[in-house]
C-alpha positions as CSV (number, residue, x, y, z in Angstrom):
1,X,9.5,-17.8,-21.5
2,X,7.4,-18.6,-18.1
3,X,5.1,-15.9,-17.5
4,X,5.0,-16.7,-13.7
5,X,6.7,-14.2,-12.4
6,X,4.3,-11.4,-14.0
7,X,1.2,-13.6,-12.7
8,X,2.4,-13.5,-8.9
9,X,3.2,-10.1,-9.1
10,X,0.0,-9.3,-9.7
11,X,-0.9,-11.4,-6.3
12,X,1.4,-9.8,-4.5
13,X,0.6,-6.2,-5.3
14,X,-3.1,-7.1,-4.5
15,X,-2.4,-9.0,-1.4
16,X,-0.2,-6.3,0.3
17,X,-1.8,-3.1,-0.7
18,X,-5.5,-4.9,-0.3
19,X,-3.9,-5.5,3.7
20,X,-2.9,-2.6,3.8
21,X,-6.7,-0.8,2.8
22,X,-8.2,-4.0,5.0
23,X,-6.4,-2.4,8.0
24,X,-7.5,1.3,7.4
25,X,-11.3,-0.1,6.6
26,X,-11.1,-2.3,10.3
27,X,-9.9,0.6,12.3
28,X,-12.7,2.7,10.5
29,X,-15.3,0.2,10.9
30,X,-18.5,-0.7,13.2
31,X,-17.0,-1.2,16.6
32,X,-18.3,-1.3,20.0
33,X,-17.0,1.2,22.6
34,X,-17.2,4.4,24.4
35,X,-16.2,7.5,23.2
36,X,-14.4,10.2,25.6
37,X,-14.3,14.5,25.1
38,X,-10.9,15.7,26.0
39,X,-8.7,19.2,26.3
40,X,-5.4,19.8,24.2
41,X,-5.5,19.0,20.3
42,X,-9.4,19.2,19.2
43,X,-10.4,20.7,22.4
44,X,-14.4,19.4,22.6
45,X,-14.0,16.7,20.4
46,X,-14.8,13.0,20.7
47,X,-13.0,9.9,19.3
48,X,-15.6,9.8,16.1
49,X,-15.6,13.6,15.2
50,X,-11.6,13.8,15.5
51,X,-11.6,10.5,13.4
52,X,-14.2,12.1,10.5
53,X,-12.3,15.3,10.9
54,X,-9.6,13.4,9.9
55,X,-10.8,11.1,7.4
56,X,-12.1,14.5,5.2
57,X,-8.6,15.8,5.5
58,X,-6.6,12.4,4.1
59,X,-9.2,12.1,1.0
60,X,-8.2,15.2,-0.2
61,X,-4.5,14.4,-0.4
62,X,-3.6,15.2,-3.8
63,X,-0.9,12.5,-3.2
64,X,0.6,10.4,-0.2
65,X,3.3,7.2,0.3
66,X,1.7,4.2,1.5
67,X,4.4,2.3,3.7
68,X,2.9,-0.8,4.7
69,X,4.3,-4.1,7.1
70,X,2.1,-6.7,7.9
71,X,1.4,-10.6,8.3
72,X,-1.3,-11.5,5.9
73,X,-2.8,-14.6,5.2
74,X,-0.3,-14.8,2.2
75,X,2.8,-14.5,4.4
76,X,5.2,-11.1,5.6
77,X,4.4,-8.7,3.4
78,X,6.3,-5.3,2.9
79,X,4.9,-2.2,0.6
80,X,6.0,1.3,-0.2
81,X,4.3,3.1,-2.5
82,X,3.9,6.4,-3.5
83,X,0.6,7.3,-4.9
84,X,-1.2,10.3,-6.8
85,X,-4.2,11.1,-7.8
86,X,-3.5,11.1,-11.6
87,X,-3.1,7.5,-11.0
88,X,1.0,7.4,-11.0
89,X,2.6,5.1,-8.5
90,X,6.0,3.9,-7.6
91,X,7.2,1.8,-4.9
92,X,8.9,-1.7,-4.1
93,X,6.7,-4.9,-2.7
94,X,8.5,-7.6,-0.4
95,X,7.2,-10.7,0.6
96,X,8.9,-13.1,3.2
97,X,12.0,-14.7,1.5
98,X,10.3,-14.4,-2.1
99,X,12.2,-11.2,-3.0
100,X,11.5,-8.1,-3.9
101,X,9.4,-6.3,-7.0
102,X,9.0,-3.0,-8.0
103,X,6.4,-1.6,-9.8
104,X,6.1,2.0,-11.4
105,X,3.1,3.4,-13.1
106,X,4.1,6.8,-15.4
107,X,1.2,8.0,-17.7
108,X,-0.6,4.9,-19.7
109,X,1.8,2.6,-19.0
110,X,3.0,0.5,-16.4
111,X,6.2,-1.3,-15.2
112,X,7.5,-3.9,-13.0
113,X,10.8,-5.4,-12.2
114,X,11.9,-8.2,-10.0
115,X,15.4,-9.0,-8.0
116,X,16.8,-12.0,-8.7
117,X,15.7,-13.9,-5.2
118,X,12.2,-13.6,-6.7
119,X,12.7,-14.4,-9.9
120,X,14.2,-17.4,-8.7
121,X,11.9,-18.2,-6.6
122,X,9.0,-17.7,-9.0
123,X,10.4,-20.5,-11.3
124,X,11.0,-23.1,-8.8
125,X,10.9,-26.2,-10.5
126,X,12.3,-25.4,-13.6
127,X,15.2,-26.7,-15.4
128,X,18.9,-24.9,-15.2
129,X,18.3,-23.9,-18.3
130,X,15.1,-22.3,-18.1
131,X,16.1,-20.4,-14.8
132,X,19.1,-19.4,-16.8
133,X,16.7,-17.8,-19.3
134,X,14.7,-16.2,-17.1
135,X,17.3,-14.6,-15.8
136,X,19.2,-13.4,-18.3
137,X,15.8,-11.9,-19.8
138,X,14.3,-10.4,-17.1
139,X,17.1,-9.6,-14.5
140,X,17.8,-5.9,-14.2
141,X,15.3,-5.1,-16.9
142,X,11.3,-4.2,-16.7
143,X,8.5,-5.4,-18.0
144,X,6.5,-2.9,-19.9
145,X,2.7,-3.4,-19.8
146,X,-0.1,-0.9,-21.2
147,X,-2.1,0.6,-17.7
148,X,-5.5,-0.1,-19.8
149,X,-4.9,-3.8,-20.4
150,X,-7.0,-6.7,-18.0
151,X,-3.6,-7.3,-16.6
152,X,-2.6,-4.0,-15.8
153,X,-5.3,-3.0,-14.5
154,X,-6.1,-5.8,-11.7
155,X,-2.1,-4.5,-10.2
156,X,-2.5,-1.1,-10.8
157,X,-5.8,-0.7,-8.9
158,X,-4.1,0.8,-6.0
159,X,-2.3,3.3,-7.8
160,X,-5.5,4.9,-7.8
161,X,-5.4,7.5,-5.0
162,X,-9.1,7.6,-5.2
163,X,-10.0,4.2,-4.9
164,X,-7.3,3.5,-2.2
165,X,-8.5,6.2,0.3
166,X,-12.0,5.3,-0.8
167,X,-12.5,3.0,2.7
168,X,-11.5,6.2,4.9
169,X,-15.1,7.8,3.4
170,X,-16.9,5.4,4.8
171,X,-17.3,7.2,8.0
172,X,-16.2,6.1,11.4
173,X,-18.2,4.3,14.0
174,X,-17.2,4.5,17.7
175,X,-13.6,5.1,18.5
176,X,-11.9,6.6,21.9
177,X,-9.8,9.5,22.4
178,X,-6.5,8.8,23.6
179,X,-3.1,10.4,24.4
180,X,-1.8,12.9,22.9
181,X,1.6,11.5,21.6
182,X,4.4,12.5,18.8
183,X,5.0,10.5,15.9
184,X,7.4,12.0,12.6
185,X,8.0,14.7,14.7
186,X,4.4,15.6,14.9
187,X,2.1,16.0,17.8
188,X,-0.6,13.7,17.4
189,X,-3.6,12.3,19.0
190,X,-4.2,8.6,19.1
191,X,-7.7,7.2,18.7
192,X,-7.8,3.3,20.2
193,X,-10.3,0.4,19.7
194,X,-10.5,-3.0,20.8
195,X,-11.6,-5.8,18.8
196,X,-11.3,-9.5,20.4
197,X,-8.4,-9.9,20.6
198,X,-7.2,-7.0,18.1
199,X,-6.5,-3.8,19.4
200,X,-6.0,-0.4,17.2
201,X,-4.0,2.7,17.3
202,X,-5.1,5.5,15.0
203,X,-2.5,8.4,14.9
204,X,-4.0,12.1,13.9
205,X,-1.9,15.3,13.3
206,X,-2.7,17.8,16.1
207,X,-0.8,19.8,13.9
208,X,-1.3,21.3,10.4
209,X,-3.9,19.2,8.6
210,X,-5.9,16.7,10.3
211,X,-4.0,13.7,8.2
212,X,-4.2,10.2,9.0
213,X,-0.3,9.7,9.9
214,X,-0.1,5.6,11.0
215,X,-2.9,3.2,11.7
216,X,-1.5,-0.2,13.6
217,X,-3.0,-3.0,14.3
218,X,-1.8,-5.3,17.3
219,X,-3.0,-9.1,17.3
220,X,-5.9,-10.4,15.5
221,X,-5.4,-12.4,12.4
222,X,-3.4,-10.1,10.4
223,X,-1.4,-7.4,13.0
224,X,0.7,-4.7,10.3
225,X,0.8,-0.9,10.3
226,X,0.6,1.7,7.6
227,X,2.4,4.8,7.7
228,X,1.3,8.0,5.9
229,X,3.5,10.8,4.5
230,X,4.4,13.1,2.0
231,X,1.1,14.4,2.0
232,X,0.6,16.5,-1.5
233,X,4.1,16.1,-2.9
234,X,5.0,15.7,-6.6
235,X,5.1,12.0,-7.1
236,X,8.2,12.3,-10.0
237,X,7.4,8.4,-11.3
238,X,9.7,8.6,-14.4
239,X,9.5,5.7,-17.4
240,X,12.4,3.8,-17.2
241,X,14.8,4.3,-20.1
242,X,14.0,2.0,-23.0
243,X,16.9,-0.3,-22.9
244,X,16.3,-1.5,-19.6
245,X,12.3,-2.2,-20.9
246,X,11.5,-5.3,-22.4
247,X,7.8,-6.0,-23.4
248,X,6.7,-9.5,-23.1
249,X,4.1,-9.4,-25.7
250,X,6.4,-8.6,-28.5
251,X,9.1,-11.5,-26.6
252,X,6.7,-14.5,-26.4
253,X,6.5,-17.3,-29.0
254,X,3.3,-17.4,-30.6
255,X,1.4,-20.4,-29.8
């Protein structure tokens, strides 16, 4: 039984949700620029303060969904994942043609299931018979995985809320105030930078909590947005039931 398809589904979970933190941690990074005051939403407050304000509020999200689109040096990548800070996720990953995986983290263990586009895909090469193999194992059903094995735990880092927000507390450098805008029916402020030729749109709730709603990046070597919400709701992952489950461990031929 090829094990490729677990192996680049560990890739792809790192090299979309890894863009997706890259992009927070550039728009929260050392820039150059000037910073304006303005009236409305955070009356007094400059690009940085509204932007640290802002940062304290998302870091103390007890939960959020992560949904991500961006061109990566790995290709079109497409993410949306719910996260918590218990360390639960669940969410799908897309990348180009390759097809689509989902991944769902419940408690101490961890599983992942692929669409038949990428399982295809992942055994390119092979024989009719072995695609015909893979798919009759692994179509429709999930891989099981413990969350504390080395495997695991290189894809699930991301499912932890912590370590995900984790480039937001790094504080924010120069960043300028503005419109005031409406995104998910929302007033919003919207902090800009310009970077070469990248330029940045940081979206803030005027409203409620200060949460980081969308940050976007336009141009630059790897242009996506991220989209915030369901700020503090119960996450609900659920283990899928145990005859759509297979564990590979207990499948493989020994060596």
């Amino acid at each position: 039984m090829p094990a490729t398809a677990p192996r680049r589904f560990t890739h792809l979970v790192r090299a979309a949700l890894c863009a997706g933190v890259a992009l927070a941690a550039t728009a929260c990074g050392p820039f150059s620029g000037a910073s304006d005051e303005a009236d409305g939403p955070f009356p007094g407050m400059s690009g940085p303060e509204i932007a640290d304000k802002a940062a304290k509020a998302t870091t103390k999200a007890t939960s959020l969904t992560v949904d991500f689109a961006g061109d990566t040096t790995d290709g079109n990548i497409k993410a949306y994942m719910a996260i918590d800070s218990k360390g639960d996720c669940k969410g799908t990953i897309t990348m180009g043609g390759t097809g689509t995986a989902e991944l769902v983290r419940a408690g101490d263990t961890a599983y992942m299931r692929f669409d038949e586009a990428f399982l295809r895909s992942q055994n390119e090469g092979g024989t009719a018979e072995e695609n015909a193999e893979v798919l009759k194992m692994l179509k429709g059903r999930w891989l099981k995985e413990e969350a504390s094995s080395p495997e695991a735990k290189e894809q699930l880092q991301f499912c932890e809320l912590d370590t995900f927000l984790g480039e937001f507390r790094e504080g924010f450098s120069l960043m300028r105030r503005g419109e005031t805008s409406t995104l998910q029916g929302k007033q919003v402020v919207v902090l800009t930078q310009k970077d070469g030729d990248a330029s940045y749109k940081f979206y803030v709730a005027a409203e409620g909590e200060p949460y980081v709603l969308k940050v976007e990046q336009k141009g630059g070597e790897e242009p996506g947005t991220m989209t915030f919400t369901d700020f503090n709701k119960p996450l609900g992952a659920i283990k899928p039931a145990a005859k759509d489950v297979i564990d590979l461990h207990k499948t493989r031929p020994k060596q």
